[in-house]
C-alpha positions as CSV (number, residue, x, y, z in Angstrom):
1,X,125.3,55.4,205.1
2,X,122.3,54.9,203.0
3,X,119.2,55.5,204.5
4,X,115.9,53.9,202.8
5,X,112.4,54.4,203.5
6,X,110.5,51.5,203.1
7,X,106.5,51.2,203.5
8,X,105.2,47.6,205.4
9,X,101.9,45.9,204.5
10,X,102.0,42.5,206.2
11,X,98.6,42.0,204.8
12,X,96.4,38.5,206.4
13,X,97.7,35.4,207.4
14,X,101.0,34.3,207.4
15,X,102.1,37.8,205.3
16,X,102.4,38.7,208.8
17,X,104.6,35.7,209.6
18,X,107.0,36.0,206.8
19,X,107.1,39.5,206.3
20,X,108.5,39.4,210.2
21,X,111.4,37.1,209.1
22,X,112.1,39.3,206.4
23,X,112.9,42.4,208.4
24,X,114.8,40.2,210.8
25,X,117.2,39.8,207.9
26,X,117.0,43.0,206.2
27,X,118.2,44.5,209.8
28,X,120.3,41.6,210.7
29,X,122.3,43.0,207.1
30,X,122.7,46.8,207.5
31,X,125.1,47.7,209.5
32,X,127.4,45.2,207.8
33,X,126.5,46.7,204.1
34,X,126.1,50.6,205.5
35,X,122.2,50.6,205.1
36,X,119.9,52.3,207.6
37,X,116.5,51.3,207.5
38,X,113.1,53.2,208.4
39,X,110.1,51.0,208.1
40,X,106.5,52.3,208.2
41,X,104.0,49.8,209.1
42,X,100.2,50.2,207.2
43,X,97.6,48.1,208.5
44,X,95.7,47.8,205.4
45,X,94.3,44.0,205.6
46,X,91.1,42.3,205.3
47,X,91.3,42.8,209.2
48,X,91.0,46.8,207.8
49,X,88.3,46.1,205.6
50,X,85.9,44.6,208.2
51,X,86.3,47.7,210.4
52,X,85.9,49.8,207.8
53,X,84.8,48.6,204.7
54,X,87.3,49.1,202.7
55,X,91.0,47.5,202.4
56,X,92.9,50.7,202.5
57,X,91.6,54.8,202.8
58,X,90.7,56.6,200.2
59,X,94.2,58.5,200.3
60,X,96.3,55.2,200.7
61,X,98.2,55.9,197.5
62,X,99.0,59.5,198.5
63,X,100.2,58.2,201.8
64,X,102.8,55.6,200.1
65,X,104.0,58.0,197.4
66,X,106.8,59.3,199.0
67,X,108.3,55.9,199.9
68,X,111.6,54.2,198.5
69,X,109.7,50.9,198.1
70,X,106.4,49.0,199.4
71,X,107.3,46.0,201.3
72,X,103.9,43.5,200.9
73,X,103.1,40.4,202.7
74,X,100.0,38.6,201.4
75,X,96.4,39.7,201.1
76,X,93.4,37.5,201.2
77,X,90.7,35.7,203.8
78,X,87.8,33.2,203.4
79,X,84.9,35.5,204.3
80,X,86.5,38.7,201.9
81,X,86.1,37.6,197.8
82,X,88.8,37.8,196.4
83,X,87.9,40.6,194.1
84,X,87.2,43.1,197.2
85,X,90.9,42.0,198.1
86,X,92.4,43.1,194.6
87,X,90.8,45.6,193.7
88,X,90.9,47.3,196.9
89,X,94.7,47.3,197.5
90,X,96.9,45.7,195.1
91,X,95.8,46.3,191.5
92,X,95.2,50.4,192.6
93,X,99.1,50.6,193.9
94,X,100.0,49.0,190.7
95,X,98.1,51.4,188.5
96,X,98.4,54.1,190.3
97,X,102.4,53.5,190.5
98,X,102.4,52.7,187.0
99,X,104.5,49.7,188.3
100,X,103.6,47.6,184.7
101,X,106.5,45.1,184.9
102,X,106.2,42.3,187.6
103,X,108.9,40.6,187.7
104,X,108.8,36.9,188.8
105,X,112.3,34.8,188.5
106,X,111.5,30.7,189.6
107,X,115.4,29.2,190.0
108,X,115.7,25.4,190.9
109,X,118.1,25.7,193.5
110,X,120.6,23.3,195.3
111,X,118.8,21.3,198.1
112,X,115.5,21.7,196.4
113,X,113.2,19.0,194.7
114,X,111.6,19.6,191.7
115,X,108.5,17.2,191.2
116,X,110.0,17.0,187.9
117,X,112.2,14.4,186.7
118,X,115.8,14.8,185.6
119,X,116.5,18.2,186.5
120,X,119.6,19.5,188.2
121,X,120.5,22.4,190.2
122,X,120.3,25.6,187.8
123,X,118.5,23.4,185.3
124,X,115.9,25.6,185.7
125,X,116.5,29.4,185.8
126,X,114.3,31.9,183.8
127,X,112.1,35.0,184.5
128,X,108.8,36.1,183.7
129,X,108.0,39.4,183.0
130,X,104.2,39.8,183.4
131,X,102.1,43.0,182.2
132,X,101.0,44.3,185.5
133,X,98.5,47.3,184.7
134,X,96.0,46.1,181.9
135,X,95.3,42.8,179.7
136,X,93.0,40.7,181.0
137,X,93.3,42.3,185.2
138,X,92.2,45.5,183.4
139,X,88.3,45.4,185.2
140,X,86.7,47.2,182.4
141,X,83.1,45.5,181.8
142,X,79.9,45.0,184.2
143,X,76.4,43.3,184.9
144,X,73.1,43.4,183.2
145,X,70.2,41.9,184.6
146,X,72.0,41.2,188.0
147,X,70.6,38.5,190.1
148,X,68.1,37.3,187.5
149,X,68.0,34.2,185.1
150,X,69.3,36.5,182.1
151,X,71.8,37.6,183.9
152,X,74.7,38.9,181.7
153,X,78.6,39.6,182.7
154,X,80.8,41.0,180.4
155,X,84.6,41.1,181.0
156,X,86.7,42.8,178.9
157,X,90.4,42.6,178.1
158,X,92.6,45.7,177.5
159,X,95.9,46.0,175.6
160,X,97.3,49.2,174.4
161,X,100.9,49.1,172.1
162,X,102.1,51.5,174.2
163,X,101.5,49.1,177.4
164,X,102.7,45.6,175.1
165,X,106.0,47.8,174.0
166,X,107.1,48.7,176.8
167,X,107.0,45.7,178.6
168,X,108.2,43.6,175.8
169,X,111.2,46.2,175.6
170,X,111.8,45.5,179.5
171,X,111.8,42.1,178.6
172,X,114.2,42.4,176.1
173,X,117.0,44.6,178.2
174,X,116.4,42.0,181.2
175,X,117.6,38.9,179.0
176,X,120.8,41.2,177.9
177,X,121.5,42.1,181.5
178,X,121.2,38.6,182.6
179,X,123.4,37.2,180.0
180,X,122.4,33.8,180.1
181,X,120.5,32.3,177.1
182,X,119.9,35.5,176.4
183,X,116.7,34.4,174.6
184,X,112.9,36.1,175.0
185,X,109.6,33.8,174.7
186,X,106.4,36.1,173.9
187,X,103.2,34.3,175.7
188,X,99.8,35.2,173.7
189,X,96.8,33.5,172.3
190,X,96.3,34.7,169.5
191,X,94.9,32.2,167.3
192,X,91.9,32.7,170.2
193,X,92.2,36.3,170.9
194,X,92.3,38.0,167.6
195,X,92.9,41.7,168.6
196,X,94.2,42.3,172.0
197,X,96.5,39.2,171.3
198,X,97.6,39.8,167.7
199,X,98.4,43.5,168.7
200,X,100.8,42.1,171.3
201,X,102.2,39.8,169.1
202,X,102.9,42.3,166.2
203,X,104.2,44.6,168.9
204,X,106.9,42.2,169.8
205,X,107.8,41.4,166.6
206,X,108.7,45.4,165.5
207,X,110.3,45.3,169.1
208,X,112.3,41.9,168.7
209,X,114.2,44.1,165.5
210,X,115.9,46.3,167.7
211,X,117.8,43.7,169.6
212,X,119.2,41.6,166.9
213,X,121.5,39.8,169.7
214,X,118.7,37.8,171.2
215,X,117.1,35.3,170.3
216,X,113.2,34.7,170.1
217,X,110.3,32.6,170.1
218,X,106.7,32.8,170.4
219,X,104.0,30.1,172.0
220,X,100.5,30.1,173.0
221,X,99.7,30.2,176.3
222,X,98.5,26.1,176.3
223,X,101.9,25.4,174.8
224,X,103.6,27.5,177.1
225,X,102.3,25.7,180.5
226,X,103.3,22.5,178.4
227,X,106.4,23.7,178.2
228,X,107.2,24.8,181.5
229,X,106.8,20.9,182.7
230,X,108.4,19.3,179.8
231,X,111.3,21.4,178.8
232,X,111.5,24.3,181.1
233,X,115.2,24.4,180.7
234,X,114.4,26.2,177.3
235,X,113.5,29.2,178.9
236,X,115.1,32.2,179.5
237,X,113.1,35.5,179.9
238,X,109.3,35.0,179.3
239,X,107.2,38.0,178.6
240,X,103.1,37.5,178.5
241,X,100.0,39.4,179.7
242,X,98.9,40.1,183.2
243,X,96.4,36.7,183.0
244,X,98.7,34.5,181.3
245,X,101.8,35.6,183.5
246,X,100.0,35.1,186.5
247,X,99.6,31.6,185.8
248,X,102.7,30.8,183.9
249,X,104.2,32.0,187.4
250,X,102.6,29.6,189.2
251,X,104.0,26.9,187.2
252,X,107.1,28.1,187.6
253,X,107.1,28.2,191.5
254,X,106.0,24.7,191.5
255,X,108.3,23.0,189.7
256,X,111.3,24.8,191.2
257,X,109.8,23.5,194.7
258,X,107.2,25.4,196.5
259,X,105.1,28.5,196.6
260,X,107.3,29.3,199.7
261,X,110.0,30.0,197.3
262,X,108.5,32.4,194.8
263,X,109.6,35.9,194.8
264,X,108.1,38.9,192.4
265,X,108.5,42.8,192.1
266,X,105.9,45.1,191.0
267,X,108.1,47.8,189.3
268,X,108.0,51.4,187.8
269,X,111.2,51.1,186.0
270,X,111.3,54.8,185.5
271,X,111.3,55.1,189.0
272,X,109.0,58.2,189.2
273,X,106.7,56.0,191.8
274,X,107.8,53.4,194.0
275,X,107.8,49.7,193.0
276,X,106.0,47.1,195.3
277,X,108.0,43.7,196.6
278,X,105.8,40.6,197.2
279,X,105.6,36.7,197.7
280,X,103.7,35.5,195.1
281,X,102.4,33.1,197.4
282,X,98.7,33.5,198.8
283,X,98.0,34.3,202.7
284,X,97.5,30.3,203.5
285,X,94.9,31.4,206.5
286,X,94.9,27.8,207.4
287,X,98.2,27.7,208.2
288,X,98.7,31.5,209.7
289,X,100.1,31.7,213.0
290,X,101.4,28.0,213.2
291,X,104.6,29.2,212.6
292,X,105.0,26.8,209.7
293,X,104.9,28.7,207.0
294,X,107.8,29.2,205.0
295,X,109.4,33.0,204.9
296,X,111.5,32.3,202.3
297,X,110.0,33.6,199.2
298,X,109.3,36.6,201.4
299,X,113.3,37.2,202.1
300,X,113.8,36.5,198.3
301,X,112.0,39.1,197.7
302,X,113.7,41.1,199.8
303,X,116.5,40.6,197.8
304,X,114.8,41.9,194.7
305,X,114.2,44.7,196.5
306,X,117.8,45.3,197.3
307,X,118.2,45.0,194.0
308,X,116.2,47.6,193.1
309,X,117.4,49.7,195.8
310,X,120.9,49.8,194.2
311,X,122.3,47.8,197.6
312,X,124.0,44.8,195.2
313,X,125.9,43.6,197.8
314,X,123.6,42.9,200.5
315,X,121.4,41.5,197.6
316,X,123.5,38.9,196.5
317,X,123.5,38.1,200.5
318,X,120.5,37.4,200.9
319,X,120.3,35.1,198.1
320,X,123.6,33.4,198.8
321,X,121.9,33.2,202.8
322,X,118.8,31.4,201.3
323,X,121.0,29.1,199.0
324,X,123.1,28.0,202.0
325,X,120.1,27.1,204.3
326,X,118.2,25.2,201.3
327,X,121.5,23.3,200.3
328,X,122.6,22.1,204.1
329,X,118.9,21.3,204.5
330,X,119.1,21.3,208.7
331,X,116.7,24.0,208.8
332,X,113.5,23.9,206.3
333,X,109.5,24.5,206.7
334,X,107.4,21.6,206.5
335,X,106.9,22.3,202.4
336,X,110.3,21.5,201.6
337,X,110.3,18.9,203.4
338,X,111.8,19.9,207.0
339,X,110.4,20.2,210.7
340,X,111.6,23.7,211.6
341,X,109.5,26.7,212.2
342,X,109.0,30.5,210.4
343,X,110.8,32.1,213.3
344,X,114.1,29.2,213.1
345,X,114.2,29.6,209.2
346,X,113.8,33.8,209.4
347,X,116.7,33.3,212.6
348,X,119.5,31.5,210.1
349,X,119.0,33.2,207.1
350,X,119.5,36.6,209.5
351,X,122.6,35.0,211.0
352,X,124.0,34.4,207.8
353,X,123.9,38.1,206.6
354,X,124.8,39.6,209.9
């Protein structure tokens, strides 16, 4: 029996809901697929930070450093900026972890309504790969003349080739693996952005050499969100920066149906640190603890984390569980149209993989 150590950090809102539902299912599947789970909760929040000013201890990474994977909810409240929020927890796991690829796949799946016309099941199925641990999220700048009329911010954007390479490489060896279009779109904006951008850009084009089997394109970032609406069938594997992924990610959750779909991995893919599994939804305070929120991207992600794991099989369960539900389309969140609760979706998916 495998056994897998897994750190939990529900985070605010409904992380806590969904992240509940998801290790329903993840127990409701191991004994059935020979896993044996140990789950260590963290109660690093913005419920953390106003007792003690700050959203995790000094020694937080240390403490997760031995872990399998980090199992995330969502992080974020109304009376915390949102800067305290990501800076405090998520961006230093992800640097610290060196966990530079965050994987984000958006599917349009059977039972699901695109707001877009004229798509099909499948019609849409591509990935982004977003640069997780510099570009634009890298926080290197600061404040002159704070507070008065002159005041002065400067933000600056950091891209190494070491960073763009390895990521586009990742990029590359994810469309192969897939074996779908097999085809890789490079997200910049370059014409704008004339050194951090036009270093990614030549990167990817000594990379692109190496895998004469695939296919590629390039498109600015305004073209790109364009294109995500109009055509997203064209898409395969995305890569882009940490900014432009982030919204390109957005886009794609949308148009395959709802936020509450929308699953992502933060990984190392040397797997010398752990890799982080989160919902790239937000923590919706308005809705927490209504029991309407919908746990599904949170159980996809799950999945990814499976995957990651090396537990294939209970994996493609999960998925297959989620696919079910969504297709028969008894038993949905309000978002997708339905009347039924966190707890009743989180119960069927579990009963599926049991």
């Amino acid at each position: 029996m495998a056994k897998h150590q897994i750190a939990v950090i529900k985070g605010d809102g409904i992380g806590v809901d969904v992240v509940d539902e998801a290790l329903k299912v993840l127990d409701a599947l191991a004994g059935k697929h020979g896993i044996e789970w140990e789950f260590v909760e963290f109660p690093w929040s913005s419920e953390y930070y106003f007792e003690h000013g700050e959203m995790m201890p000094s020694d937080g990474v240390e403490q997760l450093r031995s872990f399998d994977a980090i199992f995330l909810g969502a992080v974020g409240h109304p009376e915390v900026q949102d800067h305290i929020t990501l800076n405090g927890l998520l961006l230093p796991i992800r640097r610290a972890f060196d966990q530079y690829a965050c994987v984000r796949p958006s599917v349009l799946l059977p039972g699901v309504d695109s707001p877009l016309k004229d798509v099909k099941p499948y019609d849409i199925d591509l990935i982004v790969v977003r640069e997780n641990t510099e570009g634009e999220y890298a926080n290197v700048g600061g404040f002159q003349y704070r507070d008065f009329p002159d005041e002065v911010a400067v933000q600056s954007s950091v891209f190494t080739r070491k960073g763009c390479e390895r990521v586009i490489r990742y990029a590359f060896e994810l469309a192969r693996e897939r074996k779908k279009k097999v085809h890789v779109t490079s997200i910049t904006k370059s014409n704008a952005q004339g050194y951090g951008m036009v270093l990614w850009d030549r990167t990817f084009d000594a990379v692109k050499e190496e895998y004469p089997d695939i296919s590629t394109d390039s498109l600015l970032i305004d073209a790109a969100c364009m294109d995500f609406i109009r055509r997203p069938q064209n898409f395969d594997v995305v890569v882009a920066s940490n900014l432009f992924g982030d919204i390109l990610t957005d886009i794609g959750a949308i148009i395959t149906g709802s936020m509450g779909l929308a699953s992502s991995a933060n990984l190392d893919p040397t797997r010398t640190n752990p890799s982080m599994f989160e919902p790239t939804h937000g923590s919706a305070p308005d809705i927490a603890g209504m029991g309407i929120a919908n746990p599904m991207a949170q159980i996809l992600t799950s999945a990814l984390m499976l995957d990651h794991l090396g537990e294939d099989a209970a994996a493609d369960s999960v998925r297959s569980a989620v696919e079910n539900v969504l297709e028969t389309g008894e038993i949905l969140t309000p978002d997708l149209g339905g009347s039924s609760t966190t707890t009743g979706v989180g119960d069927a998916i579990a009963a599926l993989v049991a």
